[in-house]
C-alpha positions as CSV (number, residue, x, y, z in Angstrom):
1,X,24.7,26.1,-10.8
2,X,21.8,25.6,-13.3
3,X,21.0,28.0,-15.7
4,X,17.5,29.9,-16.3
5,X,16.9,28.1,-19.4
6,X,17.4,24.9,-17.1
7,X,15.6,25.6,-14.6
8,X,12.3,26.4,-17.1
9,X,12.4,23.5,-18.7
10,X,12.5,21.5,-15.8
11,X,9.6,23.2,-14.6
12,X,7.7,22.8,-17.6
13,X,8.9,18.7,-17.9
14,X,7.3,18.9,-14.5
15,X,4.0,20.4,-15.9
16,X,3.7,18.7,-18.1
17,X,3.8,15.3,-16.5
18,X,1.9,17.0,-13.8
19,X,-0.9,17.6,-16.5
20,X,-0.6,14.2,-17.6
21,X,-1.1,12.6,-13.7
22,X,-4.1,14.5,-13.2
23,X,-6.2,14.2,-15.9
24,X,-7.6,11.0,-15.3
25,X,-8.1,12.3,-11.5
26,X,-9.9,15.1,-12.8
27,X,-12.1,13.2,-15.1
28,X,-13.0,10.4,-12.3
29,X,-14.2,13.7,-10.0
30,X,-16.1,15.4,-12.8
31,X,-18.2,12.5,-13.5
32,X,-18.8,11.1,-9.5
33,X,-20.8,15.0,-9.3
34,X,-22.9,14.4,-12.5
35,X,-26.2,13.1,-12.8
36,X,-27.2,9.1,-12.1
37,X,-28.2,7.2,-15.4
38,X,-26.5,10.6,-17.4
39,X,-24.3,9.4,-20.8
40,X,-21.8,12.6,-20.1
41,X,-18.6,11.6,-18.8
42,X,-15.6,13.8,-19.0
43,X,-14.4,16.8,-17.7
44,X,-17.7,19.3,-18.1
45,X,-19.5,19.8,-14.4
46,X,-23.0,19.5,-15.0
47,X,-25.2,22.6,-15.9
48,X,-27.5,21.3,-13.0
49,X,-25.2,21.4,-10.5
50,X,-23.3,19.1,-8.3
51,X,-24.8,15.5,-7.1
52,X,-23.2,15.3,-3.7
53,X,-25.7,12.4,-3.3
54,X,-23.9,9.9,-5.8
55,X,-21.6,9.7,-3.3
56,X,-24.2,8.4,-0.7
57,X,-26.4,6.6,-3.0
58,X,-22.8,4.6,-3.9
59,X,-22.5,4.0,-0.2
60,X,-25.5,2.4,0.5
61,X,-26.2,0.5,-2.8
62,X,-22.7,-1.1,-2.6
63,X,-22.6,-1.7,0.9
64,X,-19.4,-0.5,1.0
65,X,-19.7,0.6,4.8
66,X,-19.0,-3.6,5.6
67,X,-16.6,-4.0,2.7
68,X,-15.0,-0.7,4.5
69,X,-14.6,-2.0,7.8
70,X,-12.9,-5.8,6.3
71,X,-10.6,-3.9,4.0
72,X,-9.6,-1.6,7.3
73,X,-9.1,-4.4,9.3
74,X,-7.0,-6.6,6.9
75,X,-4.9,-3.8,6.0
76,X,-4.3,-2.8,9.7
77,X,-2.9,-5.7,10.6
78,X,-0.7,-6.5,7.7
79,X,1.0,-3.3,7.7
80,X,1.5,-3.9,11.6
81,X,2.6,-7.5,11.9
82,X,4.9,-6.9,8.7
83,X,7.0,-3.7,9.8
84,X,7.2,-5.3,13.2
85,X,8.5,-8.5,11.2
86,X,10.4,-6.7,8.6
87,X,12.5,-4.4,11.3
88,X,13.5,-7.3,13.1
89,X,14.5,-9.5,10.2
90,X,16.0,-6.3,8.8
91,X,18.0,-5.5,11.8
92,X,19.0,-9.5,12.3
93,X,20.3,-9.6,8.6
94,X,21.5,-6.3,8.3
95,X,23.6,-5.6,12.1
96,X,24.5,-9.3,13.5
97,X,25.8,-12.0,11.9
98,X,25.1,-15.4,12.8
99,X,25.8,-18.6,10.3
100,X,23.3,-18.9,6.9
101,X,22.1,-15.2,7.5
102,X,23.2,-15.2,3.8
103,X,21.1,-17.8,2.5
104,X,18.1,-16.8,4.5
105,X,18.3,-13.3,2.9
106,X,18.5,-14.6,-0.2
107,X,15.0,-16.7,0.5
108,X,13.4,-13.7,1.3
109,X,14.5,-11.8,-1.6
110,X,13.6,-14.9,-3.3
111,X,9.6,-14.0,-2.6
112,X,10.4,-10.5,-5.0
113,X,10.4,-12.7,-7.8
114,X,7.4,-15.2,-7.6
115,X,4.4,-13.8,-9.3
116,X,1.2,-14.0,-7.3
117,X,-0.5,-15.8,-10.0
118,X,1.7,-18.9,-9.7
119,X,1.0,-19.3,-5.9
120,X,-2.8,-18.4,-5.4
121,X,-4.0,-22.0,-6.8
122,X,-1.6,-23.6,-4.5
123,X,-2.1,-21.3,-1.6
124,X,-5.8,-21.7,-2.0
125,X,-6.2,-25.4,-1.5
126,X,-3.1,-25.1,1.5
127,X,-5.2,-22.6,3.1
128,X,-8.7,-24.6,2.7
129,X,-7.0,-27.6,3.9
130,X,-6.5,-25.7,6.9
131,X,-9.9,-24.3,6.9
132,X,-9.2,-21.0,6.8
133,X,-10.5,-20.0,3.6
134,X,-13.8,-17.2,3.8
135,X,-12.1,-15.9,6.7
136,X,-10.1,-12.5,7.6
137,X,-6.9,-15.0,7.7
138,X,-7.1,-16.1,4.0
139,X,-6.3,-12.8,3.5
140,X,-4.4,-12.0,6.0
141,X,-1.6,-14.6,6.7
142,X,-0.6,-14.7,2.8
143,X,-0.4,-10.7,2.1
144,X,1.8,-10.4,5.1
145,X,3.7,-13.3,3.5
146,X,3.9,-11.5,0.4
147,X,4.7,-8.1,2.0
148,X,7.4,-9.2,4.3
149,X,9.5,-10.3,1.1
150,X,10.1,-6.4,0.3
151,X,9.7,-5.3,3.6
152,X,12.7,-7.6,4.7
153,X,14.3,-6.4,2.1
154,X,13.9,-2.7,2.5
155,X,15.0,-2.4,5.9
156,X,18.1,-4.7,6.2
157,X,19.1,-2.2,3.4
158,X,18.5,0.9,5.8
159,X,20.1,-1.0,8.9
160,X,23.1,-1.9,6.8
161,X,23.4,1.9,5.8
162,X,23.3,3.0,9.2
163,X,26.3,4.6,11.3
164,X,28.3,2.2,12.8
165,X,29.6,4.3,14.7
166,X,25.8,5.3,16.5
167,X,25.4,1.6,16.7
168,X,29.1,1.3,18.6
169,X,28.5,4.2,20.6
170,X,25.5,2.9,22.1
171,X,26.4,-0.5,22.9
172,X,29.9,1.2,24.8
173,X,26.7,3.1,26.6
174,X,25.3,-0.2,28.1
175,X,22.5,-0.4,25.4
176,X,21.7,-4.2,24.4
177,X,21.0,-5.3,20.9
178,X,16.8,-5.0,21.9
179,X,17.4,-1.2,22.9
180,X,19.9,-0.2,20.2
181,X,17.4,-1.3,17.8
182,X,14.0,0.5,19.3
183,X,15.6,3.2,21.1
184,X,18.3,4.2,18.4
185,X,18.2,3.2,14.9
186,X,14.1,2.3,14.8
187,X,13.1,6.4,15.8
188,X,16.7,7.4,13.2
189,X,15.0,5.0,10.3
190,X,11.3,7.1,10.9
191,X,11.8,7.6,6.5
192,X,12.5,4.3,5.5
193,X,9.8,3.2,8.2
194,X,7.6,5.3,6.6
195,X,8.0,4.3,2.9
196,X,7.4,0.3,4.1
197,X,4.5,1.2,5.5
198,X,2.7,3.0,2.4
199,X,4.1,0.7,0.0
200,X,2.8,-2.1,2.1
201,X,-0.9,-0.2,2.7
202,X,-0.8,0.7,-1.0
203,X,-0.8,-3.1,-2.0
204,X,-2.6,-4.4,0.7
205,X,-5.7,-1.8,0.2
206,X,-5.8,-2.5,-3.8
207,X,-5.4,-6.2,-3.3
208,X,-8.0,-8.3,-5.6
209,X,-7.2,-11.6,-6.6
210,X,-6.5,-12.4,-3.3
211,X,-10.0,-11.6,-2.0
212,X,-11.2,-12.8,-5.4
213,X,-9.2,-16.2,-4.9
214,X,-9.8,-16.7,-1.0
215,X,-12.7,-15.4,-0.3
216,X,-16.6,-16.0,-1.1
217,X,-19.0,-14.8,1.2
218,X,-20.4,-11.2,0.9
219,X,-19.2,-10.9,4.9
220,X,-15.3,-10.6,4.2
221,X,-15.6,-9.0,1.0
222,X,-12.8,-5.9,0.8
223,X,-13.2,-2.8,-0.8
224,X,-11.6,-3.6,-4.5
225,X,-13.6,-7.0,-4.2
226,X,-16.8,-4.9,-3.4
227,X,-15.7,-2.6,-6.2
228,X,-16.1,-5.6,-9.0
229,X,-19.5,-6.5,-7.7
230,X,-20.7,-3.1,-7.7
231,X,-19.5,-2.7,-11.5
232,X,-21.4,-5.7,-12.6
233,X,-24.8,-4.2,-11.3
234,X,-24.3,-0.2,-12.0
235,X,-22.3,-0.5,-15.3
236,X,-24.0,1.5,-17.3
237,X,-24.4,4.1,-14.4
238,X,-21.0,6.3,-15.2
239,X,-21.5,8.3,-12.3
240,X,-22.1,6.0,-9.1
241,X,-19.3,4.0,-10.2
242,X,-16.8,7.3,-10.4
243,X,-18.5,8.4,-7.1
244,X,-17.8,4.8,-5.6
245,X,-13.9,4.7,-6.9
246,X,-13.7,8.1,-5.4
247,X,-14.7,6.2,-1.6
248,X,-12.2,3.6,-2.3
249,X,-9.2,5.6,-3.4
250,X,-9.7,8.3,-0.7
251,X,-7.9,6.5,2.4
252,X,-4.9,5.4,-0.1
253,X,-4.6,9.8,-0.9
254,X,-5.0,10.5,3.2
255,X,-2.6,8.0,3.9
256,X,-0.2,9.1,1.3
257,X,-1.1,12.7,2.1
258,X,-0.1,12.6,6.1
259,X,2.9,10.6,5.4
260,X,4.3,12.4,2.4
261,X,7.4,14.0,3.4
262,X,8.3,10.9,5.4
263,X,7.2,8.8,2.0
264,X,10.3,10.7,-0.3
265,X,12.4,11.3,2.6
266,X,12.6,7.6,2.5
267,X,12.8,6.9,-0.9
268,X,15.6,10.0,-1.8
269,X,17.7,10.3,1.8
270,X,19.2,6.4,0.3
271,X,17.2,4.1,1.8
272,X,18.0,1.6,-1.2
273,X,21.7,1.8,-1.4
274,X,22.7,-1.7,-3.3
């Protein structure tokens, strides 16, 4: 049982890095509703009220309805093709056993410890070989790479932390390895599921060296990408560019936001056990 004394100075540890988390938030919001060309940043509203129309005036100027639509796209499909990837994988390495399941694990986990920065160069001139460069692919194919390294990781953990005795009890059933795995422990792992799949969204969405790296053309430009460009033109202008890092960060808080409980369900219910 925890005391009172405890318990208040939990809560104010809690405040206080509370405080500290939003502050920057705050100041970002405060300046996206002040006046275009205005030196006043901070955390004052303006006397004049607030500029709804930085937000569309950001919009349009940055064309950030295209670099919108690329970032949705590319992030769609990584997060889909790697938790489809990553569960199986997970599931092969973490249930059956079959000979240098070992080593493979080890190859993937090997992927956690590469820095981006020592593959791009490399990865560029692979992928323009193959002509595939200024195209949704360059930036597709090698964050799914990159995500799939955790991802694998992340679930074989969950699968190997799973009831053996759910996993016995529906094979005795009749239920084959393809329907213990989708029909019992993928709909039992929804948490862990969940926490790959923001993690994975997180990185993909923010990804800019990447796009930097792979791609040229204004047409496949992502949102972060978009974001640089935008900064070189408007830099003095305070206020579009707080309204425009407002439009890029919102999908990252809605997708956060609806999967929440999921999101530390997964990361406190033990789905990292070793």
């Amino acid at each position: 049982m925890t005391t009172r004394l405890e318990r208040n100075v939990t809560y104010g540890i809690l405040a206080l890095f509370t405080v500290i988390a939003l502050t920057p938030v705050i100041g970002i919001l405060t300046t996206a509703f002040g006046a275009q060309n205005s030196l006043d940043t901070g955390f004052s509203l303006p006397k004049d009220g607030l500029h709804w129309s930085n937000f569309a005036d950001a919009w349009s100027r940055g064309h950030f309805g295209t670099y919108l639509g690329n970032s949705v796209l590319v992030t769609v499909v990584v997060v889909a093709a790697t938790t489809v990837l990553a569960i199986l994988a997970g599931y092969a390495f973490g249930v059956m056993r079959f000979p240098g399941s070992t080593v493979l694990f080890h190859l993937f986990v090997i992927g956690l410890t590469l820095p981006q920065e020592a593959l791009i160069v490399p990865l560029y001139f692979d992928l323009r070989h193959a002509e595939l460069t200024d195209s949704y692919w360059a930036l597709i194919l090698p964050q799914t790479a990159q995500s799939l390294a955790f991802g694998v990781f992340w679930m074989r953990t969950y699968f190997r932390g799973s009831a053996r005795a759910v996993i016995e009890a529906a094979r005795i059933d009749g239920a084959n390895t393809w329907t213990t795995l989708w029909r019992v422990l993928v709909p039992m792992g929804r948490p862990a599921i969940s926490t790959m799949v923001v993690i994975t969204f997180m990185w993909t969405w923010n990804e800019f060296l990447m796009a930097l790296v792979m791609v040229s053309d204004e047409a496949h430009r992502t949102v972060p990408l978009g974001l640089a460009f935008f900064q070189g033109r408007h830099s003095s202008d305070a206020a579009l560019l707080a309204a425009a890092s407002v439009l890029i960060a919102l999908p990252v808080v809605v997708v956060y936001v609806a999967l929440q409980r999921r999101f530390i369900e997964g990361m406190l219910g033990g789905a990292v056990k070793e």
